[in-house]
mmCIF file of the C-alpha atoms, coordinates in Angstrom:
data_MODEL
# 
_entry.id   MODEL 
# 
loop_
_atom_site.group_PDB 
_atom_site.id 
_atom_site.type_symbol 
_atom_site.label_atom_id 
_atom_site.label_alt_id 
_atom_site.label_comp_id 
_atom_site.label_asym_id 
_atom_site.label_entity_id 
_atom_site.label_seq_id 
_atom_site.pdbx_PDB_ins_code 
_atom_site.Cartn_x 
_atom_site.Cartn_y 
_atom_site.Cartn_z 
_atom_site.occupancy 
_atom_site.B_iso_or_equiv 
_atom_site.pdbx_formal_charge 
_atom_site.auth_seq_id 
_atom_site.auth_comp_id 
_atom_site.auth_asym_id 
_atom_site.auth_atom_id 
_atom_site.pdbx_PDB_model_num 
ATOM 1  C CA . UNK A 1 1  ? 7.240  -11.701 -22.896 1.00 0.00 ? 1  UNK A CA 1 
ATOM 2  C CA . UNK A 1 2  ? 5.351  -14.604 -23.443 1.00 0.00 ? 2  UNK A CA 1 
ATOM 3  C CA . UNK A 1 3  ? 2.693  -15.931 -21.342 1.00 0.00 ? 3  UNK A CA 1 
ATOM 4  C CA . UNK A 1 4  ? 4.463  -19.668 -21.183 1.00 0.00 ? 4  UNK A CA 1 
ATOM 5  C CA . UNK A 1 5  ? 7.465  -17.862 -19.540 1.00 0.00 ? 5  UNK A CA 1 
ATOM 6  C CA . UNK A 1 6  ? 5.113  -15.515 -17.230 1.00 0.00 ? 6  UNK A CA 1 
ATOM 7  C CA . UNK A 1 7  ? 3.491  -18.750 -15.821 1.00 0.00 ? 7  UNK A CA 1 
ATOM 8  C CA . UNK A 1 8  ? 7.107  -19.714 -15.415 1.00 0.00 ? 8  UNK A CA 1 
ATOM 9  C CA . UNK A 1 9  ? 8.092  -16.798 -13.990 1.00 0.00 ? 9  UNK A CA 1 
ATOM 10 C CA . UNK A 1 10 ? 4.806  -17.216 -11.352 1.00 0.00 ? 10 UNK A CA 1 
ATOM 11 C CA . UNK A 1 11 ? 5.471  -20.897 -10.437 1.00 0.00 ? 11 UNK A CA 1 
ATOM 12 C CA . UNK A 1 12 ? 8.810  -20.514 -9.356  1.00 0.00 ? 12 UNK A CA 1 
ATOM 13 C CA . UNK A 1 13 ? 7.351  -17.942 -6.522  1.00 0.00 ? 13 UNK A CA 1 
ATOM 14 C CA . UNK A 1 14 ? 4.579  -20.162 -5.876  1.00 0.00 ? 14 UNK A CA 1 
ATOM 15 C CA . UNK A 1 15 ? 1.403  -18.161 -7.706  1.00 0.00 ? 15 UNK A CA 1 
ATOM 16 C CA . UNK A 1 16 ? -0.894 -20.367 -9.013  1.00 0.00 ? 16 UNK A CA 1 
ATOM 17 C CA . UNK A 1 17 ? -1.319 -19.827 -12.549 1.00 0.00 ? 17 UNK A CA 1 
ATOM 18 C CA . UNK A 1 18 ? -4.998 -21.293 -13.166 1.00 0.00 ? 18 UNK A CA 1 
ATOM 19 C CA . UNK A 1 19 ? -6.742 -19.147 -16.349 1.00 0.00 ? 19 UNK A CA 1 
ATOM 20 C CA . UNK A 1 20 ? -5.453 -16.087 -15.151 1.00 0.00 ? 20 UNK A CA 1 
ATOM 21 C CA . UNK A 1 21 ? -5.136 -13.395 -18.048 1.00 0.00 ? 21 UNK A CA 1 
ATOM 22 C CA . UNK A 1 22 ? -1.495 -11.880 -18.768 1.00 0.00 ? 22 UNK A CA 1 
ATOM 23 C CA . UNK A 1 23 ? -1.814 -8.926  -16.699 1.00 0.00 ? 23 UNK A CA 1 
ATOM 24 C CA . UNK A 1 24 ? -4.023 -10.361 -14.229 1.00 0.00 ? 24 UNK A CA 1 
ATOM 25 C CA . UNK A 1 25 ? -0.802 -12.670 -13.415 1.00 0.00 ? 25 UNK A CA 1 
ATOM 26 C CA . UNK A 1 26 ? 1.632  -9.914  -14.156 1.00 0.00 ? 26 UNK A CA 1 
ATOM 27 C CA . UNK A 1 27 ? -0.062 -8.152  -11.626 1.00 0.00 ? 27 UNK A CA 1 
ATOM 28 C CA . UNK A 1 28 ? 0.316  -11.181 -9.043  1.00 0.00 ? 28 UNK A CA 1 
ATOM 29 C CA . UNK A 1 29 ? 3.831  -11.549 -9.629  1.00 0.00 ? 29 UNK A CA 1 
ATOM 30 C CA . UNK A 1 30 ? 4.425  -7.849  -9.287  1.00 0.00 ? 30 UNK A CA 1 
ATOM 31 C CA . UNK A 1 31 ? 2.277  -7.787  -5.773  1.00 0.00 ? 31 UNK A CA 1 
ATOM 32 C CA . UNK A 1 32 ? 4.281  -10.885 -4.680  1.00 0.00 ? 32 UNK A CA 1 
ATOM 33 C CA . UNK A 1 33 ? 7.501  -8.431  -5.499  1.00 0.00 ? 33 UNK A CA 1 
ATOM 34 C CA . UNK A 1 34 ? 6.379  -5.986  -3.212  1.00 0.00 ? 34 UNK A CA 1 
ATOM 35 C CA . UNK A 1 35 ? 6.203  -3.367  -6.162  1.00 0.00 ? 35 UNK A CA 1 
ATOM 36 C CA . UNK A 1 36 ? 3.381  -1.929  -7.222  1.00 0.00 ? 36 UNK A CA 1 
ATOM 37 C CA . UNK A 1 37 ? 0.657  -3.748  -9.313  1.00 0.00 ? 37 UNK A CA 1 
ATOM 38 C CA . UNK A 1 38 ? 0.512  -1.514  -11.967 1.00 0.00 ? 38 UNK A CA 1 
ATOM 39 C CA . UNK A 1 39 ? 1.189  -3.571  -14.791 1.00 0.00 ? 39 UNK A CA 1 
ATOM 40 C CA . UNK A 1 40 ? -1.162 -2.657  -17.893 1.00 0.00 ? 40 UNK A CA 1 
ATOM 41 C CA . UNK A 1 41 ? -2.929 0.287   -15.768 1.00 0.00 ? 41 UNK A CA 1 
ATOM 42 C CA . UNK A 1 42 ? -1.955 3.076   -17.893 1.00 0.00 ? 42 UNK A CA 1 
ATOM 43 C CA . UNK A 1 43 ? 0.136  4.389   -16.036 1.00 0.00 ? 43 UNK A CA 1 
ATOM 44 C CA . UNK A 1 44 ? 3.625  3.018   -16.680 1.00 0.00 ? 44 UNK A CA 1 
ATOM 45 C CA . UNK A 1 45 ? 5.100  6.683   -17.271 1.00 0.00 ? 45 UNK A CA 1 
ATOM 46 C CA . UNK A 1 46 ? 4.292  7.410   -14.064 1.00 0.00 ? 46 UNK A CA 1 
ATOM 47 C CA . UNK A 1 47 ? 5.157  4.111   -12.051 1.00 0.00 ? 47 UNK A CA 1 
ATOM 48 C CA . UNK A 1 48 ? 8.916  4.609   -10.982 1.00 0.00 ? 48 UNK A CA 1 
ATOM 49 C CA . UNK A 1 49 ? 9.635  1.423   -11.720 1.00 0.00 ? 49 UNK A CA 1 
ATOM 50 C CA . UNK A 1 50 ? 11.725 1.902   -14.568 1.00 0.00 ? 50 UNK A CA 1 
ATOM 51 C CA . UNK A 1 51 ? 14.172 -1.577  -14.640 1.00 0.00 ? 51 UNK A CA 1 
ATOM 52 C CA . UNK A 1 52 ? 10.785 -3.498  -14.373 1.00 0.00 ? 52 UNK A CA 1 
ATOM 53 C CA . UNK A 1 53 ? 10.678 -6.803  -15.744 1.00 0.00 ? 53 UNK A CA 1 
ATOM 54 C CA . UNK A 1 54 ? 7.184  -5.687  -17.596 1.00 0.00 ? 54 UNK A CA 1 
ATOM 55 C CA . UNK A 1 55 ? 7.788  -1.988  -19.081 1.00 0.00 ? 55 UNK A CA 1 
ATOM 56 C CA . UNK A 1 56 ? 8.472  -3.592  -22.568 1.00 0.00 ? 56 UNK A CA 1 
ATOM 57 C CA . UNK A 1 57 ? 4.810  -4.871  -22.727 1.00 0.00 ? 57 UNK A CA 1 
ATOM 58 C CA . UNK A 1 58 ? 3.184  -2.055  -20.308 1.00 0.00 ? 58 UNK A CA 1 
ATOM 59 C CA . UNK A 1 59 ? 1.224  0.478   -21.228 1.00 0.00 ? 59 UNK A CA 1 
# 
């Protein structure tokens, strides 16, 4: 996903975006969720969060 529609994504719920890195705002949107911030941790195989919006980029 790009980061133009992650910002997107974050504005709508009311994050603010500022210079925030990818995964730092991933990880905002995914707190904001109430899932876990995990995004980019290394440890998507072992998240549980398998229909998350993020897995494609996660790692």
């Amino acid at each position: 996903m790009k980061v133009q529609d992650i910002k997107e994504i974050a504005q709508r719920m009311d994050i603010s975006c500022g210079k925030l890195k990818k995964g730092e705002l991933i990880r905002l949107i995914q707190t904001k969720e109430g899932n876990s911030a995990c995004f980019d941790s290394g440890q998507s195989s072992q998240c549980g969060q398998g229909g998350c919006l993020w897995a494609e980029d996660c790692n």
